[in-house]
Every structure is written in C-alpha cells, then in structure tokens.
Steps between C-alpha positions, in 0.01 A plus 500: 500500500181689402149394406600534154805277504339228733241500231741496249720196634159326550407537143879369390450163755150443329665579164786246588230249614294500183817419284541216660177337471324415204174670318126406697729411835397648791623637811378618865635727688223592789433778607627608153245262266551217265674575173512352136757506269427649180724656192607837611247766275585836426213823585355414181451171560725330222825301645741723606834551300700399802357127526438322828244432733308668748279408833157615480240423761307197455091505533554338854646725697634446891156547739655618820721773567657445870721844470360571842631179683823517333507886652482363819767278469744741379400706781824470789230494765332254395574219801538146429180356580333717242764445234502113477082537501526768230712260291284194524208713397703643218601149390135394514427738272745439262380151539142549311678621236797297479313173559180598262616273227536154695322208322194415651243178465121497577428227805240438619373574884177489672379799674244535777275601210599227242763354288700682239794518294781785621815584408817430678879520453562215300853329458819483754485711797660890449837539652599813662885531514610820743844607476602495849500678690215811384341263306358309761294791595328494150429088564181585753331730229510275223407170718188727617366430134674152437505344845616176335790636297789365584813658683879472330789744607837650350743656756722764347669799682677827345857526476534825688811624288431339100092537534464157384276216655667181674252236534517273748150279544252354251254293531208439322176330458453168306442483177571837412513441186112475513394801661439856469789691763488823654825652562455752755725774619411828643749746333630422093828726534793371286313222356776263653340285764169472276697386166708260735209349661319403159814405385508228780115418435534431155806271597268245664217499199285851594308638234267713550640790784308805576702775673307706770677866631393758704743726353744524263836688328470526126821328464341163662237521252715500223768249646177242602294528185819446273670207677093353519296648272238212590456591794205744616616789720210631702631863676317709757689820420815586276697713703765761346843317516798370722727678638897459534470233757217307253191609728174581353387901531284562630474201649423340815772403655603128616188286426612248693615732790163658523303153461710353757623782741830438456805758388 
C-alpha cells in the first residue's frame, strides 16, 4: 500500500467514525489529535450536496507526540528490558491525556508554609483493567500518575485459526459501576478482544471506559468505536492495516511476547 492509499484508508476509518457519532461529539486519537464532529461542508463553505458528517480537529489538540518511543519498539532489536520500559513510559503518556478530565474537589492541606485549599481526584478510585496478558505492562505507567487506582483484569487469548478472542478470566474492582476504568491493551488489531472486554465491563454496571493503545489497525478503530461509541479511544499511532493472518503493519510484533520474553 502507498502513502497515498494509507492516507486514503485513514481518511475512510475517520469518515466511518464521524457517521457514527453525533454533531459537537468528540474523539481522540493521540498522536493523531482530538476531533469534533461537524456537518460535512463543501470548498465553499455551504453543506455539501452529498450530506454527512465530517471530523475536524477540535481547539484541544493531543500535547505529546511519542513517534520516537513507539520507533523503538517496532525496532526487532529492541531487547526486552527496554521494550516493557518503553511501554510504561508510553502508557504514562497517554495517561495525562487520557486521564485529564477526571473530576476533581478542592481539600484542604497544610503545607510547611501554611494551610490551603488544593485540588484532588475526587470520587471512587480509577480502575485500570489490562487485558492480559500485554496489558499488564501498560498497568505500571498509568499507576505512576494514579497510585491509588485500582487493579481489575480480563483474560482473553486469540484463536490462532478464526482470529477471534476466547476469554477466560475477569475480575474486577468493586463498585464498578462508580468509577472511571481504563482498559488497557498494547496493540488495537481486529478490535475483538477490546469490544469483548467492554462488553464484559458493562455486564457488571461499568460506565464510563476509556480505551488506552499503543497502536492500532484501522479496522479496530472502526469495530471499537461502533460496538461503543461511549467509550474514549486514546491511540499512540494508527498504523497502516492487518495483514492476512489479522496482524497490524507495520507493527510490532507480539506485545505480550516482547513485554514478557516469551515466543
């Protein structure tokens, strides 16, 4: 696939995304920006003929590019005590942006100087919910800015021959139903295991689910944000595409291989 194409198939997945959603939504995909949704306009700015809507970038826009960590990771070299660091970092910095928004209460604290009101995360405790196994190695960048966040997990493994995801674990912090959750996974390929895992969430009473990638297949996007269009998708770079065997290209191989040093 060329440039051209790979920027054409992105601009059909953002299309595809902004039907879905409805007019002053937004959407983040870092590394990319945020987007709004807004009636598609024609070059001379009246509504064009064809209808529809369109993603334009929002005023906020993503404040960290980490192109040059993902590099590394794609990089075969790359050994496995540098990967798993590389992908807490990375998750860390998804973190500011994906956890920007949580609710937050003035208290107040005395400091060696005096007393005074501050803020601090106010309500239930965040819950970060890796999808084992390459999740996990999101879990230590994300506690790094919530150390008190709680810990949930959802097992799933790939069916080698259909490409679907088999879960086989959950478990999940109490009340979920009252907290903000992080689903973490590094790689967003087929969308499968990330649609499943929300799917299993939202069973139990979750409500308000983030989704944190390091990468991700256009396909995922498009499978994720249409089975949960509530949920916030926060990307560190959208790769090309998957391949025959559903791997995304360029890629980085196993996540959980690489995290884990195991084939």
């Amino acid at each position: 696939m060329s440039f051209n194409e790979a920027t054409n198939a992105v601009d059909a997945i953002m299309e595809t995304i902004a039907e879905t959603m409805h007019k002053g939504e937004s959407v983040t995909l870092v590394g990319f920006g945020s987007f709004v949704v807004q009636e598609r306009k024609a070059r001379n700015g009246h509504n064009s003929a064809t209808g529809g809507s369109m993603l334009i970038p929002a005023k906020r826009q993503v404040k960290f590019r980490p192109g040059s960590k993902i590099s590394i990771l794609r990089d075969k070299e790359t050994g496995t005590n540098e990967f798993r660091k590389l992908v807490e970092e990375i998750a860390m910095l998804e973190g500011f942006e994906a956890l920007s928004d949580l609710p937050t209460e003035d208290v107040e604290i005395e400091t060696p100087i005096e007393t005074c009101m501050t803020p601090m995360i106010s309500g239930r405790k965040l819950a970060i919910v890796p999808i084992l196994r390459a999740g996990l190695g999101m879990v230590p960048g994300v506690l790094s800015l919530v150390p008190t966040a709680k810990v949930g997990h959802i097992g799933m493994y790939r069916n080698e021959e259909t490409h679907e995801p088999v879960p086989y674990y959950c478990k999940l912090p109490h009340p979920i139903e009252e907290r903000t959750i992080v689903v973490t996974d590094p790689m967003l390929a087929t969308g499968g295991s990330a649609v499943d895992a929300i799917d299993q969430i939202k069973k139990v009473g979750g409500k308000q689910i983030k989704f944190m990638c390091i990468i991700a297949a256009p396909e995922g996007v498009e499978k994720l944000h249409k089975a949960h269009p509530d949920v916030q998708i926060y990307i560190g770079h959208l790769d090309r595409e998957l391949n025959a065997d559903a791997y995304i290209c360029p890629g980085l191989g196993d996540a959980g291989d690489r995290i884990f040093g195991t084939k």
